[in-house]
Structures are given as structure tokens and as C-alpha cells.
N, C-alpha and C positions, 0 to 999 in steps of 0.2 A: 504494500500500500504506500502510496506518495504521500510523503511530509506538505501539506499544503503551505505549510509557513515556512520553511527551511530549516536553518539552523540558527540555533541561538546566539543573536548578536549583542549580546555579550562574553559571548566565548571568548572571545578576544578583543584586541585593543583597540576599542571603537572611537577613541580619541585619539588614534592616532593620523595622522595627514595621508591621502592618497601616494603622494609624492616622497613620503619621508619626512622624518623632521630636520633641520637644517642646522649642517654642524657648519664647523670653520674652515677656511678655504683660503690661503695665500693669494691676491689677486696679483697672479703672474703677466708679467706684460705678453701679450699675443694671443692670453684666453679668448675666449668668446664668451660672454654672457648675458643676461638679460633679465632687467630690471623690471617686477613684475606688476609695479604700480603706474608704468606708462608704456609697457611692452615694447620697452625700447632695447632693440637687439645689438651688439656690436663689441668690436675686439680690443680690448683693453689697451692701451695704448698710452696712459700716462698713469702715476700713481705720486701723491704728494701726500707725504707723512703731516706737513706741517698742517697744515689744512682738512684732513685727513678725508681725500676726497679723491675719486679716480672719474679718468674719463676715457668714454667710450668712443668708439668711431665704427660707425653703420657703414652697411656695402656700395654708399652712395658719398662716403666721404663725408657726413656732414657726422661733429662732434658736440658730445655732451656732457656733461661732469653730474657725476652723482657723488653721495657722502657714503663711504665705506661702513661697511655691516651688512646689517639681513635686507632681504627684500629682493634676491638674486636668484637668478638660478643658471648652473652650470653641469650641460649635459643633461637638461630635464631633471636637478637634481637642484633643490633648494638647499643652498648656501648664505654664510656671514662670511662675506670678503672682509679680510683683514691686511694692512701694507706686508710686504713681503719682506722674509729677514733678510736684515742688512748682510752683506759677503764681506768676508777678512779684510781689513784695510791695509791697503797696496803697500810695495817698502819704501822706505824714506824716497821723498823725492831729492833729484842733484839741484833743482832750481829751487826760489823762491815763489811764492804766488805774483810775488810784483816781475818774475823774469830774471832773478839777481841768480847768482852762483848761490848755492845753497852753501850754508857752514857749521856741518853736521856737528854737534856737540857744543857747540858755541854758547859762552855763558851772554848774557843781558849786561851788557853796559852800562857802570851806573850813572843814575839819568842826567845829561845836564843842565845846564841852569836855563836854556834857551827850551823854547817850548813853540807847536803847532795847535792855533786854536781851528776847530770847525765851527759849524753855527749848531748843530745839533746830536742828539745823542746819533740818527740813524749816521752820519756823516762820517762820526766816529767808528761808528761799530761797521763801516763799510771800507775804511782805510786800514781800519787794523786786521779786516781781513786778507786785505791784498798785501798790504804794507806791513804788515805787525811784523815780521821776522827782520827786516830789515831795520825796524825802528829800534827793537831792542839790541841790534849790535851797535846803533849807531848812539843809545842814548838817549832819542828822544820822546820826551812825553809828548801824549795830544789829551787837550781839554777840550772839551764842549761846551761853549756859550749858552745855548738855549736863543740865540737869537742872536743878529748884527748888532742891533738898533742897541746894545751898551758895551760896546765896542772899547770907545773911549774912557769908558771908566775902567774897565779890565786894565786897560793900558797903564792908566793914571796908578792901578793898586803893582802892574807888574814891575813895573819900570822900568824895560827896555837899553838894553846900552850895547855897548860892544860887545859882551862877553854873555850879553840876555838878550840873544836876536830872539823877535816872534814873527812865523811866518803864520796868515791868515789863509784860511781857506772861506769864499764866500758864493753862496747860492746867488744867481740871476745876476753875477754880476756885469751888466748892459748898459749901453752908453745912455744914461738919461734915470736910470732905474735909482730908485730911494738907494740901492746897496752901495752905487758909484759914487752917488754925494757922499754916502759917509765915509766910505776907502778914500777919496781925492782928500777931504778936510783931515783924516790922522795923516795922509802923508805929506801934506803941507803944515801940518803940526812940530811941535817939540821932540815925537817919538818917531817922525818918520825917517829919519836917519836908519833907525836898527829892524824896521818893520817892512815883512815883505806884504803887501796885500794882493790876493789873484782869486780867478774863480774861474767859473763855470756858465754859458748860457743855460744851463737847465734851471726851470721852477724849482724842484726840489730835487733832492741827491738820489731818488728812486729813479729818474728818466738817466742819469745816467749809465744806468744799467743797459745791456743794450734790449730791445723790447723783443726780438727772437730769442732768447733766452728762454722768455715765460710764453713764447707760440704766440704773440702777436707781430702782428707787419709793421707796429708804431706804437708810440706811447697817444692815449687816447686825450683831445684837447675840451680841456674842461671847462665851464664860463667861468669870469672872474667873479661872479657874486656866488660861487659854490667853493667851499674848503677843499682846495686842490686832492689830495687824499682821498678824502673821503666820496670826492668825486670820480677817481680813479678806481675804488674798488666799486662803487655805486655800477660804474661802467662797465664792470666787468666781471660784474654779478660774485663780488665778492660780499660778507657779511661787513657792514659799516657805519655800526649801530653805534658803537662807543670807542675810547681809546684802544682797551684789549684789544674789538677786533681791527682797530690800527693797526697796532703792534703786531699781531699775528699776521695781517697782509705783510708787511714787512719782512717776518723771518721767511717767511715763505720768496719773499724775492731775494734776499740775501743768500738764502740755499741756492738758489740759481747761480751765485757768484761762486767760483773758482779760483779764478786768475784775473789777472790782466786783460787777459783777451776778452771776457766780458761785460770791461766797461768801453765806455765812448772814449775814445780820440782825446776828446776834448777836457774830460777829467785828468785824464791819465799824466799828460805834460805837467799840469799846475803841481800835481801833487809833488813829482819828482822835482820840481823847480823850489818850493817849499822847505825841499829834507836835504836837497844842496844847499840853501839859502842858511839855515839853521844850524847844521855841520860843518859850515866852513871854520878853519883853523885861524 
């Protein structure tokens, strides 16, 4: 005689998914998978820890960035894509990031009394990456302003001489622009004797970077009544809510930077004219 109802569905694990439940899953670059809340299909092709976000690319070339975890499936099999582990870090490199002869063991020079100001913290933390090995054999410190615009009272507390050169580094600095008035007045000042001032045409120290690094054609141009920044990540469908996710768009373009090769031209000279200007004997 036939069971008209079948078999008892709770014999088994009637909570469990068709598909499986979804374990963890490296997102390897050149996977294939697909994102189940826009059945968006395509081959994994970038993966950014900082950010912690990867992006896909469909059979039509066009790309999309989703936030790493669940909501995947790979091989009809639902997965939580996680960043993939990092591989053994490569051996000493022979060069510098800035291009210099590398000088394997080399102790840090103690600092001397002459010093490189930037106008901010990213400024800083973007020279010391190219530049840091260099600086500490050479001795010298870099400070952060937080701004141009007290310039001249920095000066007034350093006091600048022969043996206390300060090279300046400055954002937009263009013929006509607030930055130039204030570089032209200290070097026609009392301190412009030991002071080098130089810049950069970029808005801020992020367009120096170069913009195929992070997979664009150009750094994106933002109106002047929008906070450059935040209009940069606005643009690029980055989060832009507060300073944090500032700062987090930041490290994520900094991780782009490696070397030299990654900045502009146009960075690259000032700097090195700066840490001549400072270390001379």
C-alpha cells in the first residue's frame, strides 16, 4: 500500500538551505561568483583589505564593487568571501621606495636640527612612505602643520638660521592662489634667507597619487563649494559620512602607493629639492 503523505519531514534537517549553508571562501582573484541580492555574475578581479570590498567584472566588461562576506555564491554553492591571505613578504629590497641604493642595516641618523614641514598629516604619512628610509639616514624630521595659513608663526617659534634650514612643502601652490601670497611674504621676510618654500599644482596631496593606481582615467573635478575629499569619495561611491571614513578612503589610497613610480612628476622633484635643500653641509 502507498504512503499517501511520504515520509516524515522531520526526519531530517528541514532547516537546512537547498543549497547548503554557507561556509568561508578566500575571494581568489579570477573566481567567478555571484552576488545573490542583484544576481550580479562576474570574475573577481580586485580585492581591497582596507575597505574590505571586492569587485567584480561581468562578460560585458562593465564593473562592480560589492562588501566582502555572505550573500555569494561560488559554483552554485553559497559562500562568505573573505580577503585572501597575504603571501610571505618578498627579500629585502636593493633600492629605496624613493629609487635610492638601498643600505641594508643602516642605523637612523640622529635627527638634525633643520626640519621639512608638510601642511598635513596625509602629506606626511605619504612622504614617509616613499621617502622615510632615506630620511632617516639622512637625519631628517618632517612635521605637519595642519595647515599653511600659520606658516609664519611656526617660523617665528623655529627660528630658522644657517645650521636650522626648513624646507616647506605646500598644496596648490599657483600663481595667484592664497598658498603663493603666503610662500612670496616669508620669503621676503627675516627667515627667508634659510627657508626653502615649493609645492605642488594639486588640490590636495591625494591627486598626487597617480589616478590608474586606484582604476581611474583621472582624478574626478569637484565644485569649489563641496569639501574636496569628501567630494572625491562622494564621487566614487566611496563611504563619506565622517572623518573615519576620510581617513579610511585615504589608507586605502596610500596602499596603492609603493614607490616613486606612483606619484606625479610633479610631486616627486619638490620633494627631493626639499631633503637637498635641508642636508646640505
Amino acid at each position: 500500500m502507498n504512503d499517501r503523505y511520504g515520509s516524515d519531514v522531520l526526519a531530517t534537517d528541514w532547516r537546512r538551505p537547498k543549497n547548503g549553508r554557507a561556509v568561508e571562501a578566500p575571494a581568489e582573484l579570477g573566481a567567478v561568483v555571484e552576488e545573490v541580492t542583484t544576481d550580479w555574475c562576474g570574475e573577481i578581479v580586485a580585492v581591497d583589505r582596507d575597505l574590505h570590498t571586492l569587485t567584480l567584472e561581468d562578460r560585458r566588461g562593465k564593473r562592480r564593487t560589492f562588501p566582502l562576506g555572505p550573500g555569494f555564491l561560488l559554483e552554485g554553492r553559497p559562500v562568505i568571501l573573505t580577503a585572501p591571505v597575504r603571501r610571505a613578504a618578498p627579500a629585502a629590497p636593493t633600492r629605496t621606495a624613493s629609487g635610492s641604493i638601498a643600505v641594508q642595516g643602516a642605523k637612523a641618523r640622529v635627527a638634525r636640527a633643520s626640519r621639512i614641514f608638510v601642511e598635513g598629516r596625509h602629506d606626511a604619512e605619504l612622504v614617509e612612505k616613499v621617502w622615510g628610509d632615506d630620511l632617516r639616514i639622512e637625519g631628517v624630521v618632517v612635521e605637519y602643520l595642519g595647515g599653511v595659513d600659520d606658516l609664519a608663526d611656526h617660523l617665528v617659534s623655529f627660528r630658522p638660521g644657517p645650521e636650522r634650514r626648513v624646507g616647506v612643502l605646500v598644496d596648490h601652490l599657483v600663481r595667484g592662489s592664497k598658498e603663493s601670497r603666503i610662500a612670496d611674504a616669508i620669503v621676503r621676510g627675516p627667515h627667508g634667507k634659510h627657508v626653502r618654500i615649493v609645492g605642488h599644482p594639486f588640490v590636495d596631496i591625494w591627486q598626487a597619487v597617480k589616478p590608474e593606481r586606484l582604476g581611474l582615467r583621472a582624478w574626478p573635478t569637484i565644485p569649489r563649494n563641496v569639501e574636496w575629499k569628501k567630494g572625491v569619495c562622494q564621487h566614487l561611491g566611496w563611504p563619506h559620512r565622517d572623518q573615519a571614513d576620510i581617513a579610511r578612503a585615504w589608507k586605502h589610497i596610500l596602499s596603492r602607493v609603493s614607490s616613486y613610480a606612483d606619484l606625479e612628476p610633479a610631486l616627486l622633484g619638490r620633494v627631493e629639492e626639499l631633503i637637498d635643500f635641508v642636508t646640505v653641509e
